[in-house]
C-alpha positions in Angstrom: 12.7 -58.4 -37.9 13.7 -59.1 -34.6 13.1 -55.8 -33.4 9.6 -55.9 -34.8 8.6 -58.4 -32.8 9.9 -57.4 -29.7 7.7 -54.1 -30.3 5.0 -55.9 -31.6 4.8 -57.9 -28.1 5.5 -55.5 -26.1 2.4 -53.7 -27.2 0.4 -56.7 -26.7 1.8 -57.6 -23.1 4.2 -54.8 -21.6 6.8 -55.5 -19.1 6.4 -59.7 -19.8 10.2 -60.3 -20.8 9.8 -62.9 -23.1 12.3 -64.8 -23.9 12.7 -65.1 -28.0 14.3 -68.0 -29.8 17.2 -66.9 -31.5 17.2 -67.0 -35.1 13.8 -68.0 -35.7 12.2 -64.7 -36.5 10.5 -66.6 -39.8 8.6 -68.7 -37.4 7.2 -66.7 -35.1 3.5 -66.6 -34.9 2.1 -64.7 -32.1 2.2 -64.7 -28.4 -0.4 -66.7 -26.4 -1.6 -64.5 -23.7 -3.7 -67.4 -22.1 -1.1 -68.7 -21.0 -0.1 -68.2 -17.1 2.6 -66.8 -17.6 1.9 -65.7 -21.5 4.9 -67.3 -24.0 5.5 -66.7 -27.8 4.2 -69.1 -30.5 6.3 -70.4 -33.2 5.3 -72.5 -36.5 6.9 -76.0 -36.7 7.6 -75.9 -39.8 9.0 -72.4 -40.4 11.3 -73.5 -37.1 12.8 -76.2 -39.1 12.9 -74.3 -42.8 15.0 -71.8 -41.0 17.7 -74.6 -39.9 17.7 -75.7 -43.3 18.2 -72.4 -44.5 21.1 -71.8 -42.3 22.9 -74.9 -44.1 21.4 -78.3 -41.8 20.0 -80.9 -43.6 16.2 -81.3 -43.1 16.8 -84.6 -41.5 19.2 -82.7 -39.0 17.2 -79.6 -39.1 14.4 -81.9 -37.6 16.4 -83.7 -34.6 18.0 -80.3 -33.5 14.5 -79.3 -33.3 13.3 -82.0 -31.7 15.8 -82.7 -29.5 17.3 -78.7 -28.2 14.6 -76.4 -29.3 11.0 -78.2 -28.9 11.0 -78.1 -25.2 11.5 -74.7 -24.9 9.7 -71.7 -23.0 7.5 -71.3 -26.4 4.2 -73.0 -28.0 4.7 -75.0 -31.1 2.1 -74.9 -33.5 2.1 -76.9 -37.0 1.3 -74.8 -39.6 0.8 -75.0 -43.2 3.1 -74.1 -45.5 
């Protein structure tokens, strides 16, 4: 899936670099290309379903979130689920 992705950006916007989030291939949405310089989007929600899935609990899923992911390089979107 990763490797999906990385092509799937690189057609968009070749020779950008960007900088994926490890292990959250279920929540990535796109890449914003307004952006200056363009970053990936990710879903909220899919960010935190995939901690849980990987054995947090949603409350910890949440603060890890919050707290070491959120302020990333990326756009964070809420999206349904």
């Amino acid at each position: 899936m990763k490797e999906d992705i990385e092509t799937f950006i690189e057609e968009i916007i070749p020779n950008e670099g960007l900088t994926l989030a490890d292990g959250l291939e279920k929540a990535f949405v796109g890449v914003s290309v307004e952006e200056d310089p363009p970053r990936v989007v990710y879903s909220i929600e899919r960010s935190i379903s995939s901690l849980t899935e990987k054995g947090m609990s949603h409350e910890k899923a949440s603060e890890h979130f919050w707290r070491n992911i959120a302020g990333a390089y990326a756009i964070w979107i809420n999206t349904p689920e």
